[in-house]
FIKOLZA-900168 format. One record per residue: residue number from 1; x, y, z of N, C-alpha, C, O in turn. Coordinates in Angstrom, 1 decimal. Layout:
// FIKOLZA-900168
(doti NUM; (X; Y; Z); (X; Y; Z); (X; Y; Z); (X; Y; Z))
...
// end
This chain:
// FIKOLZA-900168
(doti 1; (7.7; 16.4; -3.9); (7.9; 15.0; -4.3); (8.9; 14.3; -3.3); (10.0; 14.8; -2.9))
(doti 2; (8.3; 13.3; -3.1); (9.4; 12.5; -2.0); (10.4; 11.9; -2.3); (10.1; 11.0; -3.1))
(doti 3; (11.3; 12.0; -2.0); (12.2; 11.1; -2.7); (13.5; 10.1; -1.4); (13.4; 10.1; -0.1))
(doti 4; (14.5; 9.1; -2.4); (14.9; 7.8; -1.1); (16.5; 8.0; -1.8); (16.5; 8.7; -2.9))
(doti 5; (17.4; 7.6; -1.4); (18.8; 7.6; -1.6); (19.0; 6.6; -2.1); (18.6; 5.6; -1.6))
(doti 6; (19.7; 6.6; -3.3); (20.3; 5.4; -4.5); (20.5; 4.5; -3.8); (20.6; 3.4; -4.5))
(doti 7; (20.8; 4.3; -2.5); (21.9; 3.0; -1.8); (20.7; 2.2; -1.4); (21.1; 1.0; -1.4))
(doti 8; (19.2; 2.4; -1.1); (18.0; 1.4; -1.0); (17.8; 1.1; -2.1); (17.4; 0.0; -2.2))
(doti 9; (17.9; 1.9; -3.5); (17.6; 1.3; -4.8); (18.6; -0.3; -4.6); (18.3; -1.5; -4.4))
(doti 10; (19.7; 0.3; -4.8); (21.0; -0.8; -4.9); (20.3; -1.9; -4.0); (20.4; -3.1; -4.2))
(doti 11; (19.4; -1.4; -2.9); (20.1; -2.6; -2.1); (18.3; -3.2; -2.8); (18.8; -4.4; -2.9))
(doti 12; (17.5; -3.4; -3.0); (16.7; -3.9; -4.1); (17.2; -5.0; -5.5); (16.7; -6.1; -5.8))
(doti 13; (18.3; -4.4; -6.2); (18.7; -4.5; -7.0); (19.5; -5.7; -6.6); (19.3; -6.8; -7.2))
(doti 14; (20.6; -5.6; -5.5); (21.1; -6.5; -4.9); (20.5; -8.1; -4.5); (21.2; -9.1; -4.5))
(doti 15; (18.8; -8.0; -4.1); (18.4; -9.0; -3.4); (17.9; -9.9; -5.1); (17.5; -11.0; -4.9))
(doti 16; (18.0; -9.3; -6.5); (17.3; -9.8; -7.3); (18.9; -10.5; -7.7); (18.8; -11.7; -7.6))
(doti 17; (20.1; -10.0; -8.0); (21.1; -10.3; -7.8); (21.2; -12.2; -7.0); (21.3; -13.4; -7.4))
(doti 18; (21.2; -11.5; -5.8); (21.1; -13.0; -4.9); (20.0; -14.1; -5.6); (20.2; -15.3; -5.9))
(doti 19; (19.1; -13.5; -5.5); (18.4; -14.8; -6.0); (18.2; -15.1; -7.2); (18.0; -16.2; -7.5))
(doti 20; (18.3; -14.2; -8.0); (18.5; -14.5; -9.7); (19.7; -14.7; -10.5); (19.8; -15.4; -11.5))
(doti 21; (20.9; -13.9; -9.8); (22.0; -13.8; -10.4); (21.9; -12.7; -11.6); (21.2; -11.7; -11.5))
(doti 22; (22.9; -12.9; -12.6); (23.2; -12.2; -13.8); (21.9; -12.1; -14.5); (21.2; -11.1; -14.6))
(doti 23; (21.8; -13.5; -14.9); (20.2; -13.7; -15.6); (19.1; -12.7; -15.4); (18.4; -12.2; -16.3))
(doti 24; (19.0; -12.5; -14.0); (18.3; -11.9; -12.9); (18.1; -10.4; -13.6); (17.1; -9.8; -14.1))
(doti 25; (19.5; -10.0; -13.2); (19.6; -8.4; -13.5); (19.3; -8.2; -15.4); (18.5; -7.4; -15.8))
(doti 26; (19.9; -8.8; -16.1); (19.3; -8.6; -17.7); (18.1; -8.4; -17.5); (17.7; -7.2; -17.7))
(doti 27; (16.9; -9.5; -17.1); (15.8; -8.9; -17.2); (15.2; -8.0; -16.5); (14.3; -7.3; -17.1))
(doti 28; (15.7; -7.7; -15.0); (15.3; -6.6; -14.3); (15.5; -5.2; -15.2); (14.6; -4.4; -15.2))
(doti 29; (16.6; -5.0; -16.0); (17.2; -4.0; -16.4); (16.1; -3.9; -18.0); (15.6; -2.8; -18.3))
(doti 30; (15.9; -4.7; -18.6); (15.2; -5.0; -19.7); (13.6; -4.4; -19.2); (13.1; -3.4; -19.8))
(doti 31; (12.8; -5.0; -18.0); (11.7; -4.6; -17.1); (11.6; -3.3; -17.2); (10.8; -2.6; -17.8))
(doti 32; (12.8; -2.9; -16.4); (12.8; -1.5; -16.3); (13.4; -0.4; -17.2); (13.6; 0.7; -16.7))
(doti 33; (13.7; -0.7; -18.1); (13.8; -0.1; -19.2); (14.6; 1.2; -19.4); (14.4; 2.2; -20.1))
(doti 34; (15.7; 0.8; -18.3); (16.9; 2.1; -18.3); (17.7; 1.2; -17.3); (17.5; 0.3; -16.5))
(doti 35; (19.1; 1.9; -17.8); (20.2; 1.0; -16.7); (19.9; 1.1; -15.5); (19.4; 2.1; -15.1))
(doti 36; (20.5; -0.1; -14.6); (20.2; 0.3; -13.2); (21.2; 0.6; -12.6); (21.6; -0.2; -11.7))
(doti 37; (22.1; 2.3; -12.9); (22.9; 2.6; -12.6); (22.3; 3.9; -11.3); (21.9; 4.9; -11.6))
(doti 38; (22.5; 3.5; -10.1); (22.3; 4.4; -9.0); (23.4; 4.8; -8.3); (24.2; 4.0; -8.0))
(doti 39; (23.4; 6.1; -7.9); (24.3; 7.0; -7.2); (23.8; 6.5; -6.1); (22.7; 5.9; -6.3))
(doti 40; (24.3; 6.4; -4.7); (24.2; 5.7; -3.5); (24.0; 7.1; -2.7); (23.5; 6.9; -1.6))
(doti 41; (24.2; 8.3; -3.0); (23.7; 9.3; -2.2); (23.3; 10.7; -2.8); (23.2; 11.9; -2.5))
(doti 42; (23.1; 9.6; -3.8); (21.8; 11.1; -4.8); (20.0; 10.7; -4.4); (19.6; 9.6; -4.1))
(doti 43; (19.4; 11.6; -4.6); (18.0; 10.8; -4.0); (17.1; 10.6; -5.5); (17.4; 11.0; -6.6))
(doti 44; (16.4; 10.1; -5.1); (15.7; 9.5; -6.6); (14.4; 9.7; -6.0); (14.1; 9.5; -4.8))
(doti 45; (13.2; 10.0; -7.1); (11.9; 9.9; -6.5); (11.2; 8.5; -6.2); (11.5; 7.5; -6.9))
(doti 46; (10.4; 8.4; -5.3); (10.2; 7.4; -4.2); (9.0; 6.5; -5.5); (8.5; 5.4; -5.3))
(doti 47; (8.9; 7.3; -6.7); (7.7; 6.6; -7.5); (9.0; 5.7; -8.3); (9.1; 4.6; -8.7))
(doti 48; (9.7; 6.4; -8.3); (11.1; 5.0; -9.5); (11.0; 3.9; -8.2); (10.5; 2.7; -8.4))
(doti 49; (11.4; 4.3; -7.2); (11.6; 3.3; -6.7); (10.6; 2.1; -6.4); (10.8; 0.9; -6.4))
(doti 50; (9.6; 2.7; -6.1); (8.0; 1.7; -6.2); (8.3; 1.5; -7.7); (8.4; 0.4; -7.0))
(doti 51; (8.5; 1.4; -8.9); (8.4; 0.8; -10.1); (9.6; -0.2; -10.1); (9.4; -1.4; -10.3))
(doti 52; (10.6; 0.1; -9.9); (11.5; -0.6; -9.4); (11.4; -1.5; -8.9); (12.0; -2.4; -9.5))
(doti 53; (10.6; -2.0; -7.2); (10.6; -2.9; -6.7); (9.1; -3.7; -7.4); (9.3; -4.9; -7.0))
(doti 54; (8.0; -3.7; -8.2); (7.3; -4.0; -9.1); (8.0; -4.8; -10.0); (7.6; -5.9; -10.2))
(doti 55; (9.2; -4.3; -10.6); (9.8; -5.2; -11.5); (10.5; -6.4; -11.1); (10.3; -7.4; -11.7))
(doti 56; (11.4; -6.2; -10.0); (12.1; -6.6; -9.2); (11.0; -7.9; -8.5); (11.3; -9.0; -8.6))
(doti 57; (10.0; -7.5; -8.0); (8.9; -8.8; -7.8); (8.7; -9.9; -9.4); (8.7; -11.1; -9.4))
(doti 58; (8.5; -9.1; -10.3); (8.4; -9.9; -11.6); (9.3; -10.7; -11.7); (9.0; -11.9; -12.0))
(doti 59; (10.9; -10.3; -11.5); (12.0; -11.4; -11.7); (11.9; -12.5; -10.7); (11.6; -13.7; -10.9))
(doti 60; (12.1; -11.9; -9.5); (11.8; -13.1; -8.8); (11.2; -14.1; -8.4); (11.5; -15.1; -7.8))
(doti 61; (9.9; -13.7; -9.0); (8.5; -14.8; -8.5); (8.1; -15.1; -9.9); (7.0; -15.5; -10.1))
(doti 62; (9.1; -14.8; -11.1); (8.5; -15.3; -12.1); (7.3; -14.5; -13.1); (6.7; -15.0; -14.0))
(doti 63; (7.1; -13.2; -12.6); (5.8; -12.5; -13.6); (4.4; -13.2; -12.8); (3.3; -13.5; -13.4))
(doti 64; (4.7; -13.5; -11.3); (3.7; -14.1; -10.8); (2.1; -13.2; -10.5); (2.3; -12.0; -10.6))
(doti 65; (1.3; -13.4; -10.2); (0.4; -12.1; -10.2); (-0.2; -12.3; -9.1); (-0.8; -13.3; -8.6))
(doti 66; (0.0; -10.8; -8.4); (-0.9; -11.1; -6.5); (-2.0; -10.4; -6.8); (-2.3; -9.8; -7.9))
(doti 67; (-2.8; -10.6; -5.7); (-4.0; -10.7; -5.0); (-4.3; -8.6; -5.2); (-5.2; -7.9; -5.7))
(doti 68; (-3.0; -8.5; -4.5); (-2.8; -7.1; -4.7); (-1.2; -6.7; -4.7); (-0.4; -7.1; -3.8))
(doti 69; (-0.8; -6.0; -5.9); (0.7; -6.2; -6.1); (1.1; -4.8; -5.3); (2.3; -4.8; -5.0))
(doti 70; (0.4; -3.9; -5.0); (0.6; -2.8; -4.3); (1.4; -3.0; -2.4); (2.4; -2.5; -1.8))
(doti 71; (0.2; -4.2; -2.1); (0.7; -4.3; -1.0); (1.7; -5.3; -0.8); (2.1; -5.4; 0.4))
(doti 72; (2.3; -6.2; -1.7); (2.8; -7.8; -1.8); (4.6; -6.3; -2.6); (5.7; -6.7; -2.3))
(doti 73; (4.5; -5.5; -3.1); (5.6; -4.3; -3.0); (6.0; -3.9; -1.8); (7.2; -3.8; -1.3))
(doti 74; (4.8; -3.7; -1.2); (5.4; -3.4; 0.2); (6.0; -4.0; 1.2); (6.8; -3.6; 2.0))
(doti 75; (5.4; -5.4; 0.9); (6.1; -6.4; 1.7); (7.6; -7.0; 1.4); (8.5; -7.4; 2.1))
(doti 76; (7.4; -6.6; -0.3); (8.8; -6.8; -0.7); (10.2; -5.9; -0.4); (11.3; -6.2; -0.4))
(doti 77; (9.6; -4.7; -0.1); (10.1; -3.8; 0.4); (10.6; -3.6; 1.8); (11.7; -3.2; 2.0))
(doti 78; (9.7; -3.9; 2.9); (10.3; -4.6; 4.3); (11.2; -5.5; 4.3); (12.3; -5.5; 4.9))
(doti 79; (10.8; -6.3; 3.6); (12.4; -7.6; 3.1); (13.6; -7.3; 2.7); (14.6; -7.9; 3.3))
(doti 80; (13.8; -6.3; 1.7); (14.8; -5.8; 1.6); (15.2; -4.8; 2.4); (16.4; -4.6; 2.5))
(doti 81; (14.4; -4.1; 3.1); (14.8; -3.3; 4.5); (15.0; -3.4; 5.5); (15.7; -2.5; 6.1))
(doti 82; (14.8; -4.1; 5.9); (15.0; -5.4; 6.8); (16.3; -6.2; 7.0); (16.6; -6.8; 8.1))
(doti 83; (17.2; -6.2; 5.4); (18.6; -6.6; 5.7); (19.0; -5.2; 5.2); (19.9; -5.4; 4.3))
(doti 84; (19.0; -4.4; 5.3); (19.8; -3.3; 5.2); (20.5; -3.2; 6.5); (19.9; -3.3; 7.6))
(doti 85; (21.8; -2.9; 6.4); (22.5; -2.3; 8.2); (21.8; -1.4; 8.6); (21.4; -1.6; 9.8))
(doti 86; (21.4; -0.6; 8.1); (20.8; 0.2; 8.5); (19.4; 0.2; 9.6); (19.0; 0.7; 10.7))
(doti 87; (19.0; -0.5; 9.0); (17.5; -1.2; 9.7); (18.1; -1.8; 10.6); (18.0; -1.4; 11.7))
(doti 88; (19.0; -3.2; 10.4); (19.4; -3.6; 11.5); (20.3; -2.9; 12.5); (20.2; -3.5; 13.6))
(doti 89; (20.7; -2.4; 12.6); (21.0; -0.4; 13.4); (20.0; -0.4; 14.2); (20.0; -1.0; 15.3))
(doti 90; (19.3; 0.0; 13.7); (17.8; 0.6; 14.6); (17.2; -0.3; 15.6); (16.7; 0.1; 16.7))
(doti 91; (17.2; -2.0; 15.0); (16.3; -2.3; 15.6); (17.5; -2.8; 16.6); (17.1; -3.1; 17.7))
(doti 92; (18.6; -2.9; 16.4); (19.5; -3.4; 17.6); (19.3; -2.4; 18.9); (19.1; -2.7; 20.1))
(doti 93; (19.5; -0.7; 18.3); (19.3; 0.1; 19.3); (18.0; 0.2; 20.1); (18.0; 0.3; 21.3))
(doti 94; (16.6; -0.1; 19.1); (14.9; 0.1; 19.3); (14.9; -0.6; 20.2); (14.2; -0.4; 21.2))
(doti 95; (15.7; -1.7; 19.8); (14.7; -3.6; 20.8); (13.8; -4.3; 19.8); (13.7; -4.1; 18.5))
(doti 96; (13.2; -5.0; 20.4); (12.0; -5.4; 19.8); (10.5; -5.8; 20.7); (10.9; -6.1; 21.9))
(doti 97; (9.7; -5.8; 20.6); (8.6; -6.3; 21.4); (7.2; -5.5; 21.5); (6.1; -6.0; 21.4))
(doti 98; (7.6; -4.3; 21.7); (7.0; -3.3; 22.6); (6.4; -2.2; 21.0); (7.0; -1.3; 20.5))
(doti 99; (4.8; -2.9; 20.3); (4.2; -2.0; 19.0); (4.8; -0.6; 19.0); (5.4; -0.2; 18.0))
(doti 100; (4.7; 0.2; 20.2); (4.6; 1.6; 20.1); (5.9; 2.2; 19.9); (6.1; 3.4; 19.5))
(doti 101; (7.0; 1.3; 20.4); (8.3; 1.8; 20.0); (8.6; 1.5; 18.8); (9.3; 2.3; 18.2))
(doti 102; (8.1; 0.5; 18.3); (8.3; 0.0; 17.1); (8.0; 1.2; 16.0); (8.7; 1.7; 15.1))
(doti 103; (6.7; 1.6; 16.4); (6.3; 2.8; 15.6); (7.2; 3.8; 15.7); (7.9; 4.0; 14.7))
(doti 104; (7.6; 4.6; 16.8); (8.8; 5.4; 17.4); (9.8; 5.0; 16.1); (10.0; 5.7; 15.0))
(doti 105; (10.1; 4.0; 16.5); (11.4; 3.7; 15.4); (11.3; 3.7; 14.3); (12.3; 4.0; 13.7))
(doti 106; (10.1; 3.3; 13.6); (9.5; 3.1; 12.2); (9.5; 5.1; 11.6); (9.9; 5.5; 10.5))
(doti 107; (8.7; 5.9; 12.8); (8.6; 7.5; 12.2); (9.9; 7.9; 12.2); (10.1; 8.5; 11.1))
(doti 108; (11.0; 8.0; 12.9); (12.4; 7.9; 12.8); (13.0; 7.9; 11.6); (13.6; 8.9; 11.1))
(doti 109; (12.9; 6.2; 11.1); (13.9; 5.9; 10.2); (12.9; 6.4; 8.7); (13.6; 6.7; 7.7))
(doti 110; (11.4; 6.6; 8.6); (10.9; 7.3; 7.4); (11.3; 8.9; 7.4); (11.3; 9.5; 6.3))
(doti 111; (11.7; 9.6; 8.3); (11.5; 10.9; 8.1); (13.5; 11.1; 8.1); (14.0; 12.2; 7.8))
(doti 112; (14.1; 10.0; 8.4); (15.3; 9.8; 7.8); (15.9; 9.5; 6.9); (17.0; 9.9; 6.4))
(doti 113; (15.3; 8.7; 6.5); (15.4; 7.2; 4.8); (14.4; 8.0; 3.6); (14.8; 8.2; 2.5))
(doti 114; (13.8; 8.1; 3.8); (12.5; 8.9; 2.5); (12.5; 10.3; 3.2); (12.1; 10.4; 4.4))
(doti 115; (13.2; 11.8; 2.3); (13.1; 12.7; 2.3); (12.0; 13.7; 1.7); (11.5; 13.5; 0.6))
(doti 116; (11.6; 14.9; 2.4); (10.4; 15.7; 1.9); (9.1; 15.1; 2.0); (8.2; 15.3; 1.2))
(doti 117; (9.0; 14.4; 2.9); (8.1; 14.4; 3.7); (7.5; 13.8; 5.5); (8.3; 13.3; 6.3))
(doti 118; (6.2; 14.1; 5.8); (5.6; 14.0; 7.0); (5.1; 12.9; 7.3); (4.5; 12.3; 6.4))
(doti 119; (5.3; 12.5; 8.4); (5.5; 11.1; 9.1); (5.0; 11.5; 10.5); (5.8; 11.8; 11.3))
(doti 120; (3.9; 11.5; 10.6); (3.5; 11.8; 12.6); (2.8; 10.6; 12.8); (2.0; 10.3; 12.0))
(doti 121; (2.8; 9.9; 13.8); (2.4; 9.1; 14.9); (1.8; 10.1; 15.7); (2.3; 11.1; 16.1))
(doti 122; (0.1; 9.5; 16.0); (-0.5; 9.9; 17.0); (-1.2; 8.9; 18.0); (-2.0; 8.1; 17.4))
(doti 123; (-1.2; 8.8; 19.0); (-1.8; 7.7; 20.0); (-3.2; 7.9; 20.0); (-3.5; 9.1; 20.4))
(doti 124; (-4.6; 6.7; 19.5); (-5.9; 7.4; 19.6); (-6.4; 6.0; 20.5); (-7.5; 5.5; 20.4))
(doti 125; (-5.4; 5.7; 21.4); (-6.1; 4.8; 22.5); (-4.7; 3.8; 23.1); (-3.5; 3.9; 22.8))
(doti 126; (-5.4; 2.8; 23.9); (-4.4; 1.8; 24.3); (-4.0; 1.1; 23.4); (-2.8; 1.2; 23.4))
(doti 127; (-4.4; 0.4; 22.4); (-3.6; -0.3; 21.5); (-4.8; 0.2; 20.4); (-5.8; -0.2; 20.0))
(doti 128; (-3.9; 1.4; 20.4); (-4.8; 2.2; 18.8); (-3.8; 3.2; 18.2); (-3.6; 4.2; 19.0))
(doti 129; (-3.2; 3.3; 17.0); (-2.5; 4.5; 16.6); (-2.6; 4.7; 15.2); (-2.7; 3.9; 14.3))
(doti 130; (-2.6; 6.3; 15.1); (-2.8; 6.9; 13.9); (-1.3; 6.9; 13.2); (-0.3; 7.2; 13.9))
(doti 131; (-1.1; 6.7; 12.3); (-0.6; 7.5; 12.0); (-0.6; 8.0; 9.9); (-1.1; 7.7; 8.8))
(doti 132; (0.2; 8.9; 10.7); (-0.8; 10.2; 9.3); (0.9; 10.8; 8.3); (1.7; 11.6; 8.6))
(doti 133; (0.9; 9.7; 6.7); (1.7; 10.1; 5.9); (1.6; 11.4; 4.9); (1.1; 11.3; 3.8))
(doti 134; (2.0; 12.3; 5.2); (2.4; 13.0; 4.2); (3.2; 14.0; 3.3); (4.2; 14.7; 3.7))
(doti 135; (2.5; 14.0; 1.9); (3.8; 14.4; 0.8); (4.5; 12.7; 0.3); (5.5; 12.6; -0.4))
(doti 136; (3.8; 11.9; 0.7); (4.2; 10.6; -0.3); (4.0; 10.5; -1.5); (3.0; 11.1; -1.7))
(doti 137; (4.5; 9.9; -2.5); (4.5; 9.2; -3.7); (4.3; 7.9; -4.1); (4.2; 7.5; -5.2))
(doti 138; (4.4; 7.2; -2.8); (4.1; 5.9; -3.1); (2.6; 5.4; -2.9); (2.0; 6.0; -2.0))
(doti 139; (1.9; 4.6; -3.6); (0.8; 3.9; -3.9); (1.0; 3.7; -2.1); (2.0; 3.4; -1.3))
(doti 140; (-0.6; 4.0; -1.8); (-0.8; 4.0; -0.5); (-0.8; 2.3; 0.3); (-0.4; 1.9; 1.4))
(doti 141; (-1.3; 1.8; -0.7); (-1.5; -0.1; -0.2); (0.1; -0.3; -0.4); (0.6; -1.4; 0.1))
(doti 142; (0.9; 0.5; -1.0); (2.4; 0.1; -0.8); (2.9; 0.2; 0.5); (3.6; -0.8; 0.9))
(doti 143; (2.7; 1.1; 1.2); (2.7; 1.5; 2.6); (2.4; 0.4; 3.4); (3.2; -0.4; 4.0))
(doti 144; (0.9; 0.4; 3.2); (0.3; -0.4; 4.4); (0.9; -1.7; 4.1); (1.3; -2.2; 5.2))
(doti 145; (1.2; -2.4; 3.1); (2.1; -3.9; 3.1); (3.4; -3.8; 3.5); (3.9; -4.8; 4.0))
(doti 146; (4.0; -2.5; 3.5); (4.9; -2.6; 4.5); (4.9; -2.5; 5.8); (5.7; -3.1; 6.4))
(doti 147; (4.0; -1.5; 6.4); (3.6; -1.9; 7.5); (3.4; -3.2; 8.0); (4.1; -3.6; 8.9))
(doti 148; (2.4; -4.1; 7.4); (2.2; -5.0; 7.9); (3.6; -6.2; 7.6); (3.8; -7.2; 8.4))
(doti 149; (4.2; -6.0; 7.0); (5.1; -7.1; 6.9); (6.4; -6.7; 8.5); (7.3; -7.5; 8.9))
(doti 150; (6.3; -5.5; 9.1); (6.5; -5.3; 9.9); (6.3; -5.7; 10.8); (7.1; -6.4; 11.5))
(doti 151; (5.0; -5.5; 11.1); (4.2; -6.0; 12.4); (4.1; -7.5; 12.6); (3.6; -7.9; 13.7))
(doti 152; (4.6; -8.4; 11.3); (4.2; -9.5; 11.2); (6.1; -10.5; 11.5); (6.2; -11.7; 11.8))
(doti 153; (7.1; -9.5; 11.4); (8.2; -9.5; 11.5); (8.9; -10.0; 12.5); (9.7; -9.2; 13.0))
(doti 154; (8.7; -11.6; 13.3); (8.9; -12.0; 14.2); (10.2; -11.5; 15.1); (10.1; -11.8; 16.3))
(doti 155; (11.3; -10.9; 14.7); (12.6; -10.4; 14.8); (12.1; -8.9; 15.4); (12.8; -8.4; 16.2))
(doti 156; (11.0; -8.3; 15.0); (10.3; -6.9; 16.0); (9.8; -7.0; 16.7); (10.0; -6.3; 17.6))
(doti 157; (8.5; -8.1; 16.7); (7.3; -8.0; 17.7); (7.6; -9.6; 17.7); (7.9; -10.3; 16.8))
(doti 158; (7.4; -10.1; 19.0); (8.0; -11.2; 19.7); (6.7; -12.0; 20.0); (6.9; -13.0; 20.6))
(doti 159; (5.6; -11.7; 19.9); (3.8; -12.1; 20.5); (3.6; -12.9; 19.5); (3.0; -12.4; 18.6))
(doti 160; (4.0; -14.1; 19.4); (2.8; -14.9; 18.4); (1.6; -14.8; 18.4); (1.0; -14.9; 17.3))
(doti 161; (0.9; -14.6; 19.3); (-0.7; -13.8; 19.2); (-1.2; -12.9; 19.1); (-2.4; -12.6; 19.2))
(doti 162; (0.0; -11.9; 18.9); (-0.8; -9.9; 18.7); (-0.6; -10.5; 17.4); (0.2; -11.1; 16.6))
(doti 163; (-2.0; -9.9; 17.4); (-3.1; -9.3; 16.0); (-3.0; -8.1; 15.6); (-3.7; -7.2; 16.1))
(doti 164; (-2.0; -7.6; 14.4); (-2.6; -6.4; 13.9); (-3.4; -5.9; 13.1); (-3.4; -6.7; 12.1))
(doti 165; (-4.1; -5.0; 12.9); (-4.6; -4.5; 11.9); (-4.8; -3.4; 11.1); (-4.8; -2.4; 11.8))
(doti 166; (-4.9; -3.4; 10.1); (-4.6; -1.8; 9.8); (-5.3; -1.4; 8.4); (-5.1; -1.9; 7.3))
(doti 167; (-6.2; -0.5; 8.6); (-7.2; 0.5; 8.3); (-6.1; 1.6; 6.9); (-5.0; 2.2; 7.2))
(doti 168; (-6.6; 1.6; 5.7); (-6.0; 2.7; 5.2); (-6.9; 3.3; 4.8); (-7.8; 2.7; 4.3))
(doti 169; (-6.7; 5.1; 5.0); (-7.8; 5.8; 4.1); (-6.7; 6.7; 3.6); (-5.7; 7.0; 4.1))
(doti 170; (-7.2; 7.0; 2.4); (-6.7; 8.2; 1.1); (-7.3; 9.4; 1.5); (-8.4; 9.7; 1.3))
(doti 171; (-6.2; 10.3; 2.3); (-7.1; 11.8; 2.4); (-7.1; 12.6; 1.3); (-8.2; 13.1; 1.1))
(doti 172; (-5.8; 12.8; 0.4); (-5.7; 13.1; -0.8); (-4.7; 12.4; -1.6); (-4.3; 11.4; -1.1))
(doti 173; (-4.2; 12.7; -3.1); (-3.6; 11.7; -3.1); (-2.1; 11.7; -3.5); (-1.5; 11.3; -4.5))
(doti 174; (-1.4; 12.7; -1.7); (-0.5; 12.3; -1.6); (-0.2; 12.8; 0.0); (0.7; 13.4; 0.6))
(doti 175; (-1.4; 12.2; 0.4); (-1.6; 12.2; 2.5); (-2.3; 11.1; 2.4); (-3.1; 10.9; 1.4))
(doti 176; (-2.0; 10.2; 3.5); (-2.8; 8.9; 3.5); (-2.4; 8.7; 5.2); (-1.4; 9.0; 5.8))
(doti 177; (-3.7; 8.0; 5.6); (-4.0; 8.1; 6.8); (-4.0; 6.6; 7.4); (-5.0; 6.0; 7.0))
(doti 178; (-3.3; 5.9; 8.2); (-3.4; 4.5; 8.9); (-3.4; 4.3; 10.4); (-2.5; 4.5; 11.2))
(doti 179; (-5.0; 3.8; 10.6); (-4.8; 3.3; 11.8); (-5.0; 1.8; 12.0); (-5.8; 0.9; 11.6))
(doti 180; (-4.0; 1.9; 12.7); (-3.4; 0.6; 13.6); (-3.9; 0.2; 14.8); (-3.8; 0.9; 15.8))
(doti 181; (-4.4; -0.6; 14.9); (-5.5; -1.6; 16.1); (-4.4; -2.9; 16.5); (-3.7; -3.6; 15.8))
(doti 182; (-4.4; -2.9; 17.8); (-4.1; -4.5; 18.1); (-4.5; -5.3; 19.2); (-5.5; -4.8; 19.8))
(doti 183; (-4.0; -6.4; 19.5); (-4.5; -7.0; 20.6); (-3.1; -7.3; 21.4); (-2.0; -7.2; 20.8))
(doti 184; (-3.1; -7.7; 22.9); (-2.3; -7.7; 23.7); (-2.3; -9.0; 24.1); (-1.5; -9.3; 25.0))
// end
């Protein structure tokens, strides 16, 4: 089972905070239907935390309903990753511009940030990469919306015209497989 350290719950918990306030967390906490009391370096399974940020979308946008809420999590999830120091750590060290470091940096901070499990990058051309999760818990379109909110993350990739795209397949259901296509 994979699991993530209380201190990304919190920091979830925190962005509903900012934009909701008190009001905010009553119903988050109500949503989710246990206090939202997290240890900052105990790990928790990575499926609370996908339920978690599901709820956490509910307060903020109102109980609004996406297209697909699996991947609109994921994206919600880049966002709050995104202001973590931590992330901004990496990418101050990574840079930004350059997809394939980006990925470098991306297998890095997953096989450091979400524990017990595999995270390999494989190169299957010039602007083509595999890469292959497993031992995850999280809904696979959760993933790939984070991915993409990555790639889409003007503050990483600096090209207003690279195109990415990205391919998910279910190998079983808890290895999932993404490749990544772009243009230059």
């Amino acid at each position: 089972m994979s699991t993530i350290k209380g201190i990304f719950l919190k920091h979830h918990i925190n962005r509903v905070k900012d934009k909701k306030g008190d009001t905010g967390i009553k119903l988050l906490e109500k949503l989710y239907e246990q206090p939202l009391k997290f240890n900052s370096f105990k790990n928790y399974p990575t499926k609370e935390e996908e339920r978690l940020i599901k709820c956490c979308l509910k307060v903020i946008y109102n109980d609004r309903q996406w297209k697909d809420e699996n991947i609109r999590a994921g994206r919600f999830h880049w966002e709050s990753f995104a202001e973590h120091p931590v992330t901004k750590a990496a990418i101050a060290i990574g840079g930004t511009g350059d997809i394939r470091k980006l990925i470098h940096i991306s297998e890095k901070l997953m096989n450091t940030i979400i524990q017990d499990v595999d995270y390999n990058v494989s190169y299957e051309g010039e602007n083509k990469m595999k890469l292959v999760c497993k031992k995850f818990d999280y809904h696979p379109k959760l993933l790939q919306g984070l991915f993409e909110a990555i790639f889409e993350d003007k503050r990483i990739l600096e090209n207003p015209d690279m195109k990415v795209k990205i391919e998910t397949k279910v190998i079983n259901p808890h290895e999932y497989e993404y490749m990544i296509t772009w243009n230059q």
